[in-house]
C-alpha positions as CSV (number, residue, x, y, z in Angstrom):
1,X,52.4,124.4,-7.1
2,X,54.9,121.8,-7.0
3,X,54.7,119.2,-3.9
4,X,58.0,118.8,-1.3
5,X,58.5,115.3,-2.6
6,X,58.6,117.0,-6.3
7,X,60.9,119.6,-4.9
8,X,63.2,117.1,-3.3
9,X,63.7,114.9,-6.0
10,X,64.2,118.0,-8.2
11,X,67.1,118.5,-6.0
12,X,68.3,115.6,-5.9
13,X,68.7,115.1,-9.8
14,X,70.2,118.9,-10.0
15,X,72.8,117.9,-7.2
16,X,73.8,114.5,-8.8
17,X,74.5,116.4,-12.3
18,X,76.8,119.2,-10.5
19,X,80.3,118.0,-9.0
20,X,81.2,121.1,-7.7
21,X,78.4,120.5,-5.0
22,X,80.0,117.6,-3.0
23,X,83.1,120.2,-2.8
24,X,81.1,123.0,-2.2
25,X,79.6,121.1,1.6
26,X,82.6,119.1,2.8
27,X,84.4,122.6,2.5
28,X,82.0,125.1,3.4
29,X,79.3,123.3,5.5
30,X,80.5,120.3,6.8
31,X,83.7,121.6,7.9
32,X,82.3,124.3,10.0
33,X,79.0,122.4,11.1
34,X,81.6,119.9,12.7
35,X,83.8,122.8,14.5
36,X,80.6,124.3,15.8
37,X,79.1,120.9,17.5
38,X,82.0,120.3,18.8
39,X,82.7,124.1,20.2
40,X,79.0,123.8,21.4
41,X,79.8,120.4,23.2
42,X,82.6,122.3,25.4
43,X,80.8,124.6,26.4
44,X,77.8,122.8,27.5
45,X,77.1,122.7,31.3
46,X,78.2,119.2,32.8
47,X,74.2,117.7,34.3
48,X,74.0,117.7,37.9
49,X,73.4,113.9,37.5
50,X,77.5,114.0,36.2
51,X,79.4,114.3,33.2
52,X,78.2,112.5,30.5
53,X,81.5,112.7,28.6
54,X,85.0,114.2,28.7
55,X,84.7,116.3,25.9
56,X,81.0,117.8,28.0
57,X,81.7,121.5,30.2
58,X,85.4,121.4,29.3
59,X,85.5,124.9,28.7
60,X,85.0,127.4,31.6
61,X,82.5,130.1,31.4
62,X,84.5,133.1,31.7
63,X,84.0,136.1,29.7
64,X,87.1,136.2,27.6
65,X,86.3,132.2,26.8
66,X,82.6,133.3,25.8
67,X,83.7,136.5,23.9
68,X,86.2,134.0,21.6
69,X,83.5,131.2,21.6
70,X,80.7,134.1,19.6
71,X,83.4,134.9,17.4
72,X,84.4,131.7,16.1
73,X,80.5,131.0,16.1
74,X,80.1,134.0,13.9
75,X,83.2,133.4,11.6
76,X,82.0,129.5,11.0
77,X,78.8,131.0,10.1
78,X,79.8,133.4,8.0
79,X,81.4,130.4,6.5
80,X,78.7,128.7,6.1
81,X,77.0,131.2,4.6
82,X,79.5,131.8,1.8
83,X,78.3,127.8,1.3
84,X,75.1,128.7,1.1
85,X,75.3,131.2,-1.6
86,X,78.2,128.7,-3.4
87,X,75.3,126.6,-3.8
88,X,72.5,129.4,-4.6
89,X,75.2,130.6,-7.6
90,X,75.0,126.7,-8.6
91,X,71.4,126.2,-8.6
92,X,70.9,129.2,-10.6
93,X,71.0,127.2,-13.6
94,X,67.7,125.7,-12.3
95,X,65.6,128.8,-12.7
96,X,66.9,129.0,-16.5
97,X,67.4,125.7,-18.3
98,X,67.3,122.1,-17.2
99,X,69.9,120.8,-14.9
100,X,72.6,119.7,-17.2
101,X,76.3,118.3,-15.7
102,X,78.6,121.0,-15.2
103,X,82.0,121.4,-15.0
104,X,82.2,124.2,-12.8
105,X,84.8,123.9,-10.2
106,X,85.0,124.8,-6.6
107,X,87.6,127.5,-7.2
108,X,85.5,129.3,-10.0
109,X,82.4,128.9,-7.4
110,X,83.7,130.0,-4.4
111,X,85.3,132.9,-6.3
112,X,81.8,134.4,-7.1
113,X,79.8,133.5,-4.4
114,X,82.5,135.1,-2.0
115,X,80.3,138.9,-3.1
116,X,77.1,137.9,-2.0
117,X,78.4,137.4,1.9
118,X,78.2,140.7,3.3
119,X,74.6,140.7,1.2
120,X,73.1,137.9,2.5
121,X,74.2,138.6,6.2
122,X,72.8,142.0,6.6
123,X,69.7,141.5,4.3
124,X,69.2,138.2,6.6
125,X,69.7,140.9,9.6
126,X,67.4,143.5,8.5
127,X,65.0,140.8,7.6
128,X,65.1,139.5,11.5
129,X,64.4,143.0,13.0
130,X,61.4,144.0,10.3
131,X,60.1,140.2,11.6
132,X,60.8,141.3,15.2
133,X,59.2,144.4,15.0
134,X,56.0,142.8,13.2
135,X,55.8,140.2,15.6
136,X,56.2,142.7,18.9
137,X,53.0,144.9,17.3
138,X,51.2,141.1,16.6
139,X,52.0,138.1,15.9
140,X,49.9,137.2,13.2
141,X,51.5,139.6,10.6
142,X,55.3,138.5,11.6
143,X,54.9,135.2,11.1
144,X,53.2,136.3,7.8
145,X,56.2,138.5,7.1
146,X,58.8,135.9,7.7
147,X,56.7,133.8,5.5
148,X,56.6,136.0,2.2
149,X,60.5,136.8,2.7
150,X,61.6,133.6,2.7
151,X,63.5,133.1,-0.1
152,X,65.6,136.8,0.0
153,X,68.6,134.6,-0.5
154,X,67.4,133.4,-4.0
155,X,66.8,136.5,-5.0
156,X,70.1,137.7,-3.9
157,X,72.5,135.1,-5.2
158,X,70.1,134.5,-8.6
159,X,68.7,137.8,-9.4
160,X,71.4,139.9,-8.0
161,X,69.4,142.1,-5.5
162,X,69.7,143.0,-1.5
163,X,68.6,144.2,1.2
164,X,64.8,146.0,1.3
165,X,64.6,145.5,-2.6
166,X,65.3,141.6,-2.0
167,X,62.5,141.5,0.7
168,X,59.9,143.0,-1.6
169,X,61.1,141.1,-4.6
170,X,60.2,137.9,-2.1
171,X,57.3,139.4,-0.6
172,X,55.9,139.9,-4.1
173,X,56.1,136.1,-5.2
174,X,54.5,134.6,-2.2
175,X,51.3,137.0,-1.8
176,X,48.8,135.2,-2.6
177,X,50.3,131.8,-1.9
178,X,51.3,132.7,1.9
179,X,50.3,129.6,3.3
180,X,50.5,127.4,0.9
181,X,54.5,128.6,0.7
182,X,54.5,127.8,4.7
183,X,53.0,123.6,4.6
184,X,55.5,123.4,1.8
185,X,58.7,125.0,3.4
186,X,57.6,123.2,6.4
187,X,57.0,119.9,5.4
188,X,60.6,120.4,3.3
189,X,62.5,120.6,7.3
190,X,60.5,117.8,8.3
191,X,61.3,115.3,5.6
192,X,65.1,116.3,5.2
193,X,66.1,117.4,8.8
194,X,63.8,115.2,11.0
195,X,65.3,112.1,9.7
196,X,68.8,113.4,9.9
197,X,68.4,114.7,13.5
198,X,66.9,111.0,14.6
199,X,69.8,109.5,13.2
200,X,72.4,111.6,14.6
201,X,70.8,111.3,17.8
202,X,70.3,107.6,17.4
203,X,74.3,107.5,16.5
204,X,75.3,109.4,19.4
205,X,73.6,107.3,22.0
206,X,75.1,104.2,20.8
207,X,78.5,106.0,21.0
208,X,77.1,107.3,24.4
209,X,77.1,104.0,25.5
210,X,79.8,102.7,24.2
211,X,82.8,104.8,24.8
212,X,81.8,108.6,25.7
213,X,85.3,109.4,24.5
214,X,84.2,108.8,20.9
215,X,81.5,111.3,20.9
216,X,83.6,113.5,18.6
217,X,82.2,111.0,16.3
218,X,78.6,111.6,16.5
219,X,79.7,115.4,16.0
220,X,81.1,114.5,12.6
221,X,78.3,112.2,11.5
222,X,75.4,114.8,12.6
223,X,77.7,117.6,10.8
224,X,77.1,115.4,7.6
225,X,73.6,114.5,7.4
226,X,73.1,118.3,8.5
227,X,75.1,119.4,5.5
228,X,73.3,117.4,3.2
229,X,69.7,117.7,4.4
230,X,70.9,122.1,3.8
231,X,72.3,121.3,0.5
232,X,69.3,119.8,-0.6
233,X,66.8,122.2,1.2
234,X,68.8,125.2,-0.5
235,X,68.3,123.4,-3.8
236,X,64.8,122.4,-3.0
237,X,63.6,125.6,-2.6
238,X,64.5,127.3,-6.1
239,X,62.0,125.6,-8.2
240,X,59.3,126.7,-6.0
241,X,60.7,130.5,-5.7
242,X,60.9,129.4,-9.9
243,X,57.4,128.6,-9.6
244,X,56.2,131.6,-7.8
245,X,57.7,133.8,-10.1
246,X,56.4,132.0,-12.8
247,X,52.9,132.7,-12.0
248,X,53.4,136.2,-10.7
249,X,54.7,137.2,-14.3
250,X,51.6,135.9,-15.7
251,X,49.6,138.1,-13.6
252,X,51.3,141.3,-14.6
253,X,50.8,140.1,-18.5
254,X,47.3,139.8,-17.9
């Protein structure tokens, strides 16, 4: 099984050979990572201690504010979602050949991935209440669950398949290699998003203390080393569903 350092730098040679990518996050990650910071930082509660900037509580909790604030939540993540699967439907190419340069553009991209939305949203919900469920009757075999299903959104941007089918299809690959799957998706979050939450927090304390005006900054800067650390976790990811399926097909020859 291939290590998270193999996986990254996989990713990272599969991103540098595929403009459409940097396109692909500004647009559909970046953009709406950015809005939802800074949606998140209004409606923050203002410390007892005092405001710590301008921008911090300036929304009021009333219900029609909060009602507005979960839809444009949901619609930036539906956004992001559609990113998600724009750069599933480009790392496709990773579970056939080797990652040549390709000229697919962001139009042609967007275009496609567009159909696996509504998908990947309700086989992502039905995924969270089979995980719920598992967990209220113990613990042990939700965790499990949410292991083995992991990469549902693989299977249905690359193979074309939703819902319970994409859960089994998931399931299927991992049995066997549950935990194993776990240290390596885990250790994947550490070494991409731990270092790009320390340096947007780092960022936003020096703009903290500089000018608490500016924090919009820190929004935009955290928005892009999120963006990138999920681009490259998305990518990361496919040669080890890759090598899952790999094995499991040698199995079912034998």
């Amino acid at each position: 099984m291939p290590s998270p350092s193999s996986l990254i730098g996989s990713a990272w040679e599969f991103y540098r050979s595929q403009p459409a990518l940097n396109t692909v996050v500004f647009w559909l990650l970046f953009i709406p990572f950015t809005v939802m910071n800074f949606l998140t930082r209004l409606i923050t509660p203002i410390p007892l201690e005092g405001p710590t900037s301008p921008w911090q509580g300036a929304l009021q909790h009333t219900v029609p504010v909060v009602i507005l604030l979960l839809l444009a939540l949901a619609a930036l993540g539906i956004v992001a979602t559609w990113g998600i699967a724009c750069i599933l439907l480009v790392g496709k190419r990773m579970l056939k050949t080797r990652a040549g340069r390709s000229r697919t553009s962001f139009r042609a991209v967007r275009h496609q991935a567009a159909k696996y939305i509504l998908p990947l949203v309700l086989t992502g919900i039905l995924r969270g209440c089979f995980t719920f469920f598992w967990t209220l009757l113990l613990v042990i075999p939700g965790i499990i669950y949410s292991i083995r299903t992991s990469f549902y959104s693989i299977v249905v941007v690359c193979e074309g398949k939703a819902y319970r089918t994409a859960l089994k299809r998931s399931k299927d690959a991992v049995k066997g290699y549950t935990w194993q799957v776990f240290f390596r998706l885990f250790a994947l979050g550490i070494l991409l998003y731990l270092p790009a939450n320390l340096l947007a927090s780092g960022v936003e304390l020096i703009i903290q203390g500089v000018d608490a005006r500016l924090l919009p900054i820190a929004d935009i800067i955290g928005s892009g080393l999120t963006s990138l650390a999920t681009m490259l976790f998305t990518l990361a990811v496919i040669p080890l569903y890759a090598w899952l399926r790999e094995g499991e097909m040698m199995v079912e020859d034998e």
